[in-house]
C-alpha positions in Angstrom: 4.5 -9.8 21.7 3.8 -6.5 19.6 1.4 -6.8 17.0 1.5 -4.7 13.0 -1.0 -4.2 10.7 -0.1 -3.9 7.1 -1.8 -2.6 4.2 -1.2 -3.3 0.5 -0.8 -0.9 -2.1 -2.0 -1.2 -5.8 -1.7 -4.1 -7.2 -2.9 -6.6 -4.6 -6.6 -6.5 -6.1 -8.2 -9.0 -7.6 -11.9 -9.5 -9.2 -14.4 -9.7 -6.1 -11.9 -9.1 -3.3 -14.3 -6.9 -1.6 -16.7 -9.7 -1.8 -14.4 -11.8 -0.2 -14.0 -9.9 3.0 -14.4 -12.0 6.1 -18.4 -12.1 7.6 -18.2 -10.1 10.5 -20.2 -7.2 11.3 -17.9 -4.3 11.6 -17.2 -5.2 8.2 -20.8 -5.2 6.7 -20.7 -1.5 9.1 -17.8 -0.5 7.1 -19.1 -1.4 3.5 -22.6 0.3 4.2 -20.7 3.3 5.8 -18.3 3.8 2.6 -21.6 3.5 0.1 -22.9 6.2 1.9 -20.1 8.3 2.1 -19.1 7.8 -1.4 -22.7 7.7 -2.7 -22.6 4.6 -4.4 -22.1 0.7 -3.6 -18.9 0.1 -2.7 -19.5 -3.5 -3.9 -19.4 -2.4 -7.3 -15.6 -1.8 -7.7 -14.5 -4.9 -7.4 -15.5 -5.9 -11.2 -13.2 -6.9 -14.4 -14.7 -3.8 -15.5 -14.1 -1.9 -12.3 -10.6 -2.7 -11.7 -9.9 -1.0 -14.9 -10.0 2.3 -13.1 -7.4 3.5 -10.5 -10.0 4.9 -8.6 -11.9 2.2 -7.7 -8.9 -0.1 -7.4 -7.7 3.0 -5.0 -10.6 3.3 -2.8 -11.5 -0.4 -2.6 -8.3 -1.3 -1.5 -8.8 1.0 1.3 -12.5 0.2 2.3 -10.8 -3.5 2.3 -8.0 -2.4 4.9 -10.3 -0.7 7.0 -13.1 -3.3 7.7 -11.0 -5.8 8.3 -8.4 -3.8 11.2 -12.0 -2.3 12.8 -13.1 -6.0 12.5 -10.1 -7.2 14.3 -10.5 -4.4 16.5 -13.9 -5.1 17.7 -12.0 -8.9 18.4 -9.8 -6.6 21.0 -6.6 -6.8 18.6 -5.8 -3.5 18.4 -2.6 -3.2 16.3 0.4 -0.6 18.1 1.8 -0.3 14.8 0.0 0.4 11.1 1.7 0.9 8.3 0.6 0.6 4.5 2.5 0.7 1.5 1.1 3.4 -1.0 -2.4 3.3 -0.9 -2.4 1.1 1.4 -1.3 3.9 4.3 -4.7 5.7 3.6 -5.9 2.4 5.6 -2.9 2.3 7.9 -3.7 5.7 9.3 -7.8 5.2 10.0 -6.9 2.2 12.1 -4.1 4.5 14.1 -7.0 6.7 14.4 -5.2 9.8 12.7 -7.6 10.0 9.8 -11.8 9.7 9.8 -12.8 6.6 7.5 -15.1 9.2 5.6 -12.3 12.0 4.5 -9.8 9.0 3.8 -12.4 8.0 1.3 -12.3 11.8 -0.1 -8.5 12.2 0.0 -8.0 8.6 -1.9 -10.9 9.1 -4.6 -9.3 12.6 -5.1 -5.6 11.3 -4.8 -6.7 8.2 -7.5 -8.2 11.0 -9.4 -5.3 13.1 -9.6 -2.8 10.2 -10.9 -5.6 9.0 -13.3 -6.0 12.4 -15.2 -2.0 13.5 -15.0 -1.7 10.3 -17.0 -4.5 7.9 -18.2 -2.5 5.6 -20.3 0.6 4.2 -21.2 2.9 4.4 -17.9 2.8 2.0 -15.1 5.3 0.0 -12.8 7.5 -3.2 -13.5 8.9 -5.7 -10.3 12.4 -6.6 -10.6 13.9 -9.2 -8.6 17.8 -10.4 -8.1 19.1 -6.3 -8.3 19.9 -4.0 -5.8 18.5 -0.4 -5.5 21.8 1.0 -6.6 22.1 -1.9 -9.4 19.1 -0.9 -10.4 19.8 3.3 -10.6 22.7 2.3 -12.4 20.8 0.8 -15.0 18.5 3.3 -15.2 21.1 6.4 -15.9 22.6 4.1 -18.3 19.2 3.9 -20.0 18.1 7.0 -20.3 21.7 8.3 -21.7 22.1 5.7 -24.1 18.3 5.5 -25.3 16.9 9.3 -23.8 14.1 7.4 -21.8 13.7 7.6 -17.8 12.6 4.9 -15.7 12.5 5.8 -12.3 13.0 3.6 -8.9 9.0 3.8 -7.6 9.3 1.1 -4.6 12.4 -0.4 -2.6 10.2 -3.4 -0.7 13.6 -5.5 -0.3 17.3 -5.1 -1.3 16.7 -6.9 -4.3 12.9 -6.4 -4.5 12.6 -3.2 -6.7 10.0 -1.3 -8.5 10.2 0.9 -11.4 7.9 3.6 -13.1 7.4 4.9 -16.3 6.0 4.6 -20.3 5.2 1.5 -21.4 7.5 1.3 -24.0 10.5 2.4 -21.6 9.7 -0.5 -18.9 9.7 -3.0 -21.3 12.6 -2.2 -22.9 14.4 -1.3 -19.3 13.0 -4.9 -18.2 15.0 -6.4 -20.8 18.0 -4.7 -19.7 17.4 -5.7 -16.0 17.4 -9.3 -17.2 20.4 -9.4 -19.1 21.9 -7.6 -16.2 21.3 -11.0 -13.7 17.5 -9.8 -12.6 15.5 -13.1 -11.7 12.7 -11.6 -12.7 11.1 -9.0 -14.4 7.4 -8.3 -14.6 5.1 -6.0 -15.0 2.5 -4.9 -12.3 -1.6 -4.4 -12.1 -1.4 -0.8 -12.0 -1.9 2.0 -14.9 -0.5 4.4 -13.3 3.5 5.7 -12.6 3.2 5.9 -9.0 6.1 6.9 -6.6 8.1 9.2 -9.0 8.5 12.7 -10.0 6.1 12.1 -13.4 3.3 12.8 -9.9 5.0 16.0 -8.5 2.2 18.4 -9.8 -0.7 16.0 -8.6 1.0 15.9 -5.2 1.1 19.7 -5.3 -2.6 19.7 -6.1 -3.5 16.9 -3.6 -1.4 18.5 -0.9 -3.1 21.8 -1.3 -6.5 20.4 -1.4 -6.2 18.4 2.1 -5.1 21.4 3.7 -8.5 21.6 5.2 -8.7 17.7 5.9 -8.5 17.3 9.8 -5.7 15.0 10.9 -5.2 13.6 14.7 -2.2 12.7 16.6 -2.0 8.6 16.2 -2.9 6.0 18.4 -0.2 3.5 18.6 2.5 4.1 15.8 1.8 5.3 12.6 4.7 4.6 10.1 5.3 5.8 6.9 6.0 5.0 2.9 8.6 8.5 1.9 11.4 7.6 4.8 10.5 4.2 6.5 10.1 6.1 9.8 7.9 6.4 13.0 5.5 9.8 12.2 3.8 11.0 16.0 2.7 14.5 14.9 -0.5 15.3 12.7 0.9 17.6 10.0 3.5 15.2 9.6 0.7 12.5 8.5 -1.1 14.6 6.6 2.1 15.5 4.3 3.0 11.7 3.9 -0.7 10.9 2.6 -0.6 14.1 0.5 2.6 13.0 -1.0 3.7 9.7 -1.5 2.1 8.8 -4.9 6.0 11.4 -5.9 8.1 9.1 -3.7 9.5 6.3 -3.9 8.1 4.0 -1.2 10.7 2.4 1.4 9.1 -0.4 2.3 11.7 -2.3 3.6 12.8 0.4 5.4 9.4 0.7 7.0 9.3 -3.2 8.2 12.8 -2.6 9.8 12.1 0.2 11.8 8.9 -1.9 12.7 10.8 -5.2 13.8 13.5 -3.4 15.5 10.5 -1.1 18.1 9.3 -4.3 19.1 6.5 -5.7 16.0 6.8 -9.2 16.7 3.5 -10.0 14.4 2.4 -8.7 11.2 -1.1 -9.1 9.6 -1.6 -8.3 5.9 -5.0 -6.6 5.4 -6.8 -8.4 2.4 -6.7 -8.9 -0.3 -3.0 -8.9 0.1 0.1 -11.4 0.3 2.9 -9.9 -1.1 4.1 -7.8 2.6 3.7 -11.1 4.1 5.8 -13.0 1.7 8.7 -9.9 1.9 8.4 -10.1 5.6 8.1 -14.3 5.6 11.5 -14.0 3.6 13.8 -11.0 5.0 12.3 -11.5 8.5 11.9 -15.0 9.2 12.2 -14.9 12.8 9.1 -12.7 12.8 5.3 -14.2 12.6 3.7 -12.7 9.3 0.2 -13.5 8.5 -2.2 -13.2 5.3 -5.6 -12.0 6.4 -6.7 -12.9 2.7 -9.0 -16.4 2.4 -9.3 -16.5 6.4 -12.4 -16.2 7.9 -12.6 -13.8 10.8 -12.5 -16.4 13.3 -9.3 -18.2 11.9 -7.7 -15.0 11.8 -8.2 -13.6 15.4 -7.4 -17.6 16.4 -3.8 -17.6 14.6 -3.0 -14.1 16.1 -3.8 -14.6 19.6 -2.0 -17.7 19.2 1.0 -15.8 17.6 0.8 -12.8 20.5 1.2 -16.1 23.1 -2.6 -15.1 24.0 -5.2 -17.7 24.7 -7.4 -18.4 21.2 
């Protein structure tokens, strides 16, 4: 049995996740470590006020991911794959080891930064569920010929679990349109920003210039990644995916695939997440997918030894 750790993206916070994390000391180490890196209390981002900002959202999220996998860690579950979808593969690659805690805080407060400023208000993403990826494009050519607004395919999490980015005005209107088209569902997302398309090409040119210096390290274990759902071994190659993702679109489901089919047998959600444990739970229900979020510690190393067939 071959345990994953997963990482949620934007979108999974929630007022006072951080304060939330399970009591265990590599996690109180983590949260005094990321104050002093970042210069602040990482405890304040976490706020209604706070979660107003990309950047905290952004850099919680990945202060979250990170105590908890050095927590489990220190509890000798040491994951041999990490992904994280969007933000969430900051996380993914500290606990492979590729990436120092301290310039994945730099890279995500500058990445958050970068999307924040290119476009501070009126774009974000919208879930559709019940369409395919190609139902989806289809509708979204049709759109912006008939109307002359894009919406753009930000996240495939599942063959019928899309994401799309752009204005306001354009994802309501395209939600509408999904709808009438058979979508179950159409709703709009926690995040402020349009991630995972080409409206954040120049911001991944400047983000990918400015980590030129950041020091990257062949993984430990199997690091996977957002742009082609695909093992990366090679420290340039890391480097690249963090610098570029927020332009595109995430494969998600491509990612837990090529996961299940190398040998992950158990996946664990960082918190505050529960939405890659419910895609997993639902396309992959021979696999054992667990919610770190509302577990203590101890319940959570319990149910994953006992999932890995390891004595609790």
């Amino acid at each position: 049995m071959t345990l994953a750790l997963l990482f949620p993206g934007q979108g999974a916070q929630s007022t006072g996740f951080l304060h939330r994390l399970p009591q265990h000391d590599a996690v109180r180490t983590t949260l005094d470590e990321a104050s002093t890196a970042l210069g602040f209390d990482v405890l304040t981002l976490d706020s209604d006020d706070a979660l107003h900002s990309t950047v905290a959202v952004q850099v919680g999220l990945t202060v979250a991911g990170v105590a908890v996998a050095r927590a489990l860690a220190q509890e000798s579950l040491v994951p041999q794959f990490s992904a994280g979808l969007s933000v969430g593969a900051y996380a993914a690659a500290v606990s492979c080891e590729a990436l120092a805690f301290g310039d994945a805080l730099r890279m995500v407060r500058k990445r958050a930064e970068l999307m924040e400023s290119a476009w501070p208000s009126g774009y974000g993403l919208t879930a559709i569920a019940g369409l395919s990826e190609t139902q989806v494009e289809a509708l979204a050519t049709a759109y912006a010929r008939e109307d002359g607004k894009q919406v753009y395919v930000a996240n495939v999490n599942a063959p019928r679990q899309i994401v799309v980015a752009g204005a306001d005005s354009a994802l309501e209107a395209f939600a509408a349109r999904a709808l009438a088209a058979g979508a179950r569902k159409a709703q709009r997302l926690a995040v402020a920003v349009p991630s995972h398309c080409e409206l954040l090409a120049d911001a991944a040119n400047t983000l990918t210039e400015w980590a030129r210096e950041i020091p990257f390290r062949m993984p430990r274990g199997v690091y996977i990644d957002n742009r082609g759902g695909r093992p990366l071994y090679n420290a340039d190659a890391i480097r690249a995916d963090l610098a570029t993702n927020m332009r595109y679109t995430v494969r998600w489901y491509d990612a837990l695939t090529v996961m299940i089919e190398s040998g992950a047998s158990v996946l664990v959600e960082a918190p505050p997440g529960q939405v890659l444990t419910d895609i997993a739970r639902e396309q992959c229900p021979d696999v054992a997918a667990v919610a770190g979020s509302g577990l203590s510690l101890n319940s959570l190393v319990a149910i994953v030894r006992r999932r890995l067939g390891e004595d609790a």
